[in-house]
C-alpha positions in Angstrom: -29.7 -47.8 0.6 -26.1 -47.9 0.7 -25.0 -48.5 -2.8 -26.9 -45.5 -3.6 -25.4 -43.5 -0.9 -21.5 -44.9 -1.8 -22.9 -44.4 -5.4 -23.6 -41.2 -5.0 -20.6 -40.3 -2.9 -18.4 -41.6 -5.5 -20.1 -39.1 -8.4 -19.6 -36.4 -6.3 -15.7 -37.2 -5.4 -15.4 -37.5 -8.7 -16.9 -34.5 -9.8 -14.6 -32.6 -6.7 -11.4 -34.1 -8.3 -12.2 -32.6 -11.7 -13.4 -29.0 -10.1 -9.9 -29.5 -8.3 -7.8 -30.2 -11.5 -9.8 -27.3 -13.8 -8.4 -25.2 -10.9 -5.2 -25.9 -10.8 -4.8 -26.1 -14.3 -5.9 -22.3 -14.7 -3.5 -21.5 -11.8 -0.9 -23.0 -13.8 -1.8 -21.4 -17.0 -1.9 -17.6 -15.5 1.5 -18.5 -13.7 2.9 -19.6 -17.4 1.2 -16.7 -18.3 2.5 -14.3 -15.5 6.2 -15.4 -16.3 6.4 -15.1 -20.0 9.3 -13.1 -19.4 11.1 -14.7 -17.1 10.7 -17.6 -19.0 12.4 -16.2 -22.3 15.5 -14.9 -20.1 15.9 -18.3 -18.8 15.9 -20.2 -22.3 18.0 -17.1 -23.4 20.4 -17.7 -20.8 20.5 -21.6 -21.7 17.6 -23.4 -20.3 16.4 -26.5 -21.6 13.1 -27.3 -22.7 12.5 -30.0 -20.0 14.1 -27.6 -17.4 11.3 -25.4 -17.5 9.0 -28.3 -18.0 10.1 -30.1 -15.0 9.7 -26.7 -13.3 5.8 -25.7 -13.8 5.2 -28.9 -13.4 6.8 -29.6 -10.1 5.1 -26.5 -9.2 1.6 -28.3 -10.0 2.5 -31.5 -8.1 3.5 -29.2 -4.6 0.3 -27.1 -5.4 -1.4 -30.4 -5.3 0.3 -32.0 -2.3 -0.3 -29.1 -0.2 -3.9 -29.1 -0.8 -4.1 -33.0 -0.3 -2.2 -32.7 2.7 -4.3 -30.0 4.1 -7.6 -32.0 2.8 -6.1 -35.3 4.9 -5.7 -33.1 8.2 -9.3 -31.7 7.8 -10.9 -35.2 7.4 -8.4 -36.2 10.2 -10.0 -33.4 12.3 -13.4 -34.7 11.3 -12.8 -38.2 12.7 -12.0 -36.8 16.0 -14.8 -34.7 16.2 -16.9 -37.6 15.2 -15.6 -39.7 17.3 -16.2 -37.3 20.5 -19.4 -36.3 19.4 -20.7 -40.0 19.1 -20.0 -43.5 20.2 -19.0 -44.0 16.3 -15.4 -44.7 16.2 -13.8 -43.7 12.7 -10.3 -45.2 11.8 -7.6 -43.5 9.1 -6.5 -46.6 7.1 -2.5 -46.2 6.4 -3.5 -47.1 2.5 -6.4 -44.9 2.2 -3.8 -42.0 3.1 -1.3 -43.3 0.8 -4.1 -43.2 -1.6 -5.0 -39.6 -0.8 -1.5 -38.3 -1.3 -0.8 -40.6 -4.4 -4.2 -39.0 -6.1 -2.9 -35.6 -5.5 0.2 -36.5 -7.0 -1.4 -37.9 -9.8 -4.1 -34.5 -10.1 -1.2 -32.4 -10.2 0.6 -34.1 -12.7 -2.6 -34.5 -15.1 -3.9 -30.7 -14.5 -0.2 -29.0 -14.9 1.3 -31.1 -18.2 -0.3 -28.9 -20.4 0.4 -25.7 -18.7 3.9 -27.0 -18.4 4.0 -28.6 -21.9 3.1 -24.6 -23.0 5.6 -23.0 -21.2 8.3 -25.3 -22.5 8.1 -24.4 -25.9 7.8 -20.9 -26.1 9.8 -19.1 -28.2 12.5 -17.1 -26.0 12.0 -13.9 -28.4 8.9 -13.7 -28.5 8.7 -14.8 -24.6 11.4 -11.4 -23.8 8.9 -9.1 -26.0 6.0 -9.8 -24.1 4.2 -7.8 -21.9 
């Protein structure tokens, strides 16, 4: 009974994480999107192609963190009320936070390359005459 429940947890996390990433890729893309412009002046002006790469896409990763962070205080909240509610006690392993924050990390990265990828190679003309 509980491989199928752990079984079935683990298809549904997994299906979560790639809800998660779709989402945050599309973010990323209507942000690229949104700042066509801006983007052009700033490879007018000099940017680099990895400047505004590193910049969407340390945008993704803090998108990321700050959901993963908020995730881990919601399932910290959760133990708690567990743990009042019942005579169950629920520990927080160190690693299995480490592991939270690092898969975050990772989803950001993964969802907001491509975005990023995009944004860096847009033509600064073409990026200025945009609308």
């Amino acid at each position: 009974l509980f491989t199928i429940v752990n079984a079935a947890g683990f298809i549904i996390g997994i299906f979560s994480v790639l809800v998660g990433g779709f989402g945050i890729a599309n973010i990323m893309f209507v942000s690229v999107k949104e700042r066509t412009n801006i983007i052009g002046i700033q490879k007018s002006l000099g940017a680099k192609n990895y400047f505004i790469l590193l910049q969407f896409l340390i945008e993704s990763i803090i998108l990321c963190l700050m959901g993963g962070i908020v995730g881990l205080f919601l399932v910290y909240l959760g133990t708690l009320a567990v743990g009042a509610a019942t005579e169950i006690e629920i520990v927080l392993d160190m690693t299995n936070i480490i592991r939270g924050i690092a898969m975050s990390v990772t989803i950001g990265i993964i969802s907001g390359i491509v975005p990023a990828y995009g944004a860096s190679r847009l033509n600064p003309v073409d990026a200025i005459r945009s609308n």
